[in-house]
C-alpha positions as a printed NumPy array, in Angstrom:
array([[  0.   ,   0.   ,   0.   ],
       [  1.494,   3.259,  -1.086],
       [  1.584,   6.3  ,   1.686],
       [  0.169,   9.765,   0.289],
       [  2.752,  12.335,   0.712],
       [  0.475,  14.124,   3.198],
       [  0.498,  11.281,   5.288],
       [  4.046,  10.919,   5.059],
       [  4.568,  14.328,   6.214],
       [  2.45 ,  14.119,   9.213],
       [  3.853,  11.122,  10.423],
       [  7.769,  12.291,   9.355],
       [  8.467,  14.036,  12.16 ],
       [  6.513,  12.321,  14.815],
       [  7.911,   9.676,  16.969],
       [  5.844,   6.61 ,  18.267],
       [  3.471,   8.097,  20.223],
       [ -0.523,   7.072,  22.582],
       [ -3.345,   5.845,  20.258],
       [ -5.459,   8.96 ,  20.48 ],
       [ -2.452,  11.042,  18.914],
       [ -2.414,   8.167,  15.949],
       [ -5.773,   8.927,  15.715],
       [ -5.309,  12.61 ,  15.476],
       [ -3.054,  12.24 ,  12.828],
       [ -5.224,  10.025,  10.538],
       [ -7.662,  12.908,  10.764],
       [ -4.895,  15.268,  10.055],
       [ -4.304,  13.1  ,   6.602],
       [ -8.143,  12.349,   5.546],
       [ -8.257,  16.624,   6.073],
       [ -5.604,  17.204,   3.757],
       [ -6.157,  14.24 ,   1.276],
       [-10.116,  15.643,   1.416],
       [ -8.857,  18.856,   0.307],
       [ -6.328,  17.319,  -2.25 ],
       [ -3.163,  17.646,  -0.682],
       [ -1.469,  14.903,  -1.669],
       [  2.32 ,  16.406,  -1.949],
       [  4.341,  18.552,  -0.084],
       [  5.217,  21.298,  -2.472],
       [  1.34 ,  21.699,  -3.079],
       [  1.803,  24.141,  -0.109],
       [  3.583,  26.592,  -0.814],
       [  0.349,  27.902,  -3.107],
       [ -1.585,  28.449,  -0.081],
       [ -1.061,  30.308,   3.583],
       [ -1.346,  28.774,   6.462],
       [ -4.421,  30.718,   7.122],
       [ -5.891,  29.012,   4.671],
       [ -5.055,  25.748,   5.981],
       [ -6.63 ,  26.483,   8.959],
       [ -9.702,  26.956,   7.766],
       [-10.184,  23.081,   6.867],
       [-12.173,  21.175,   9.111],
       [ -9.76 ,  19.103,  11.065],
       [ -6.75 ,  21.116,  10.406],
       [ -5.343,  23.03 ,  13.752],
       [ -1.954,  24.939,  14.549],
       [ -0.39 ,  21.972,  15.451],
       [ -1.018,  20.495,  12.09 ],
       [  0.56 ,  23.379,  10.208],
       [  3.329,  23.673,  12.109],
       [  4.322,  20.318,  11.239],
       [  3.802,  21.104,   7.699],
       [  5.565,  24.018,   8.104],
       [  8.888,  22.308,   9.576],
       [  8.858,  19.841,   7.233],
       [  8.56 ,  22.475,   4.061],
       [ 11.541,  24.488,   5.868],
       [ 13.619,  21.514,   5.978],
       [ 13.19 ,  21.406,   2.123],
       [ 13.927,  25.238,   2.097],
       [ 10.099,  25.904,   1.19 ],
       [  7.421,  28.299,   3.07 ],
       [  3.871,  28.803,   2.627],
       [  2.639,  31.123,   0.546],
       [  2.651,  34.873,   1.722],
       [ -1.391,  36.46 ,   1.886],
       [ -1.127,  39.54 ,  -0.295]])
């Protein structure tokens, strides 16, 4: 079975950790995947305000994202 990259980058940084935080990530990835974030780089076309405003996704969530797009040198996008 073949990992989305949005699942991937939840679970990246994340060591083993209680059941109800496993659960919280699933969430985190049916969110995204919902919303059709499947990569990484898909990202940096949106702010995290934006992200925030999808049912399941919190600040905890982004900033996950957003460490994982900074350790590829990428940021979200800037609201103008």
């Amino acid at each position: 079975m073949q990992t989305s990259a949005a699942g991937r980058l939840v679970s990246e940084t994340l060591a083993p950790e209680p059941a109800s935080v496993g659960r919280a990530r699933r969430l985190v990835r049916a969110a995204l995947a919902a919303a059709g974030y499947e990569r990484l780089e898909q990202f940096v076309a949106v702010t995290e305000a934006d992200l925030l405003q999808l049912h399941g996704i919190g600040p905890k969530a982004v900033a996950t994202i957003r460490e994982a797009l900074d350790r590829r040198g990428l940021t979200f996008a800037c609201r103008r």
